[in-house]
Structures are given as structure tokens and as C-alpha cells.
C-alpha positions in Angstrom: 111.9 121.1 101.9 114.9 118.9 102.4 114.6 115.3 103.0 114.4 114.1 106.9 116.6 111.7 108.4 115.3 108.4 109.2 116.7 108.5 112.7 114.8 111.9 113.2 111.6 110.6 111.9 111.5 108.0 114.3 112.6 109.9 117.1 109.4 112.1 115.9 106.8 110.3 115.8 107.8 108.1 119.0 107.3 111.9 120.7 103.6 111.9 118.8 102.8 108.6 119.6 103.6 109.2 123.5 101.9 111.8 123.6 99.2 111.5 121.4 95.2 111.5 122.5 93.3 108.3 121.8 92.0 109.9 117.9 95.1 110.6 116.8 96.4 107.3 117.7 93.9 105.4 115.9 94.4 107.3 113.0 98.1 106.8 112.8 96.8 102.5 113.3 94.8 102.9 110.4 96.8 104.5 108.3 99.7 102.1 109.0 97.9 99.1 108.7 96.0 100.3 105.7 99.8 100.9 104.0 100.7 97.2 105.4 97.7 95.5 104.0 98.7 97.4 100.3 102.2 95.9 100.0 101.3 92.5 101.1 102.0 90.9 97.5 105.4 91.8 97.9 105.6 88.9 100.3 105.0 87.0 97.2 108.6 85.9 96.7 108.0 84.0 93.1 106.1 87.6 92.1 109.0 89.6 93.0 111.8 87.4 91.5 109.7 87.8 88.4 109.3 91.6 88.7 113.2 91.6 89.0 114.1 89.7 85.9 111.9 91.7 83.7 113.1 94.7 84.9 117.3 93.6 84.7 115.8 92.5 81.3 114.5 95.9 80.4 118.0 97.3 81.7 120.1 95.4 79.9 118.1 95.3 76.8 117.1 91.9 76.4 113.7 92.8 76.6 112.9 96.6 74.1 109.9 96.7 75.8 106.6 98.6 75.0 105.3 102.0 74.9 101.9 103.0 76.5 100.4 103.0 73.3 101.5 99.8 72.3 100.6 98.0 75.5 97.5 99.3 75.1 96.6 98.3 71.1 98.4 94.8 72.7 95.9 94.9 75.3 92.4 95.9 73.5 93.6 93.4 70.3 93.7 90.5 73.0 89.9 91.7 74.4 88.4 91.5 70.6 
């Protein structure tokens, strides 16, 4: 299926949401503000900056990292 065009998505649901019964329209509410209430730590501007240096870090190298099953010893070794 190949990818839509954000121009035609739009232009698509504005056509649902006109003409869309009462239902359908709360559904598409919830939906949306259940997506919006999700992402709302990525307001958090000092979490983001964070995110972004430890993954340039990772990128670069600076940082090697961890794999699953390290994180995980890591993880359960702190717990004991």
C-alpha cells in the first residue's frame, strides 16, 4: 500500500469529519485525545534534550551502549 500524502490525509478526514454522525465523531475525539494525552512528556523540554544527547552519543560512539541482555543483568543486579 503506498504511503498517503499528508495534504490528502487531511483533505480526507475533513470530508469524514463533515460528514460524520455524532458516534463516529466521538470516536475519532477519543482517539485523538487519547494519542495527545500519550505524548505529553515530550513537552518535557529537559527530558528531550536528554533523550537527544544519549542518542547523538550512541551515534557517534561516545557511548557503546548495551544489549537487551545486558540491560537487563544491569537491571535485576541493581534490584538484589
Amino acid at each position: 500500500m503506498e504511503r498517503m500524502d499528508t495534504v490528502v490525509i487531511r483533505a480526507e478526514l475533513h470530508d469524514f469529519i463533515n460528514h460524520a454522525d455524532e458516534k463516529a465523531l466521538e470516536a475519532i475525539y477519543t482517539v485523538v485525545n487519547e494519542s495527545e494525552n500519550l505524548h505529553e512528556w515530550w513537552k518535557d523540554r529537559e527530558l528531550v534534550a536528554e533523550l537527544n544527547r544519549r542518542y547523538d552519543d550512541l551515534r557517534s560512539g561516545k557511548d557503546k551502549g548495551m544489549t537487551l541482555e545486558q540491560a537487563t543483568e544491569h537491571l535485576l543486579n541493581r534490584l538484589k
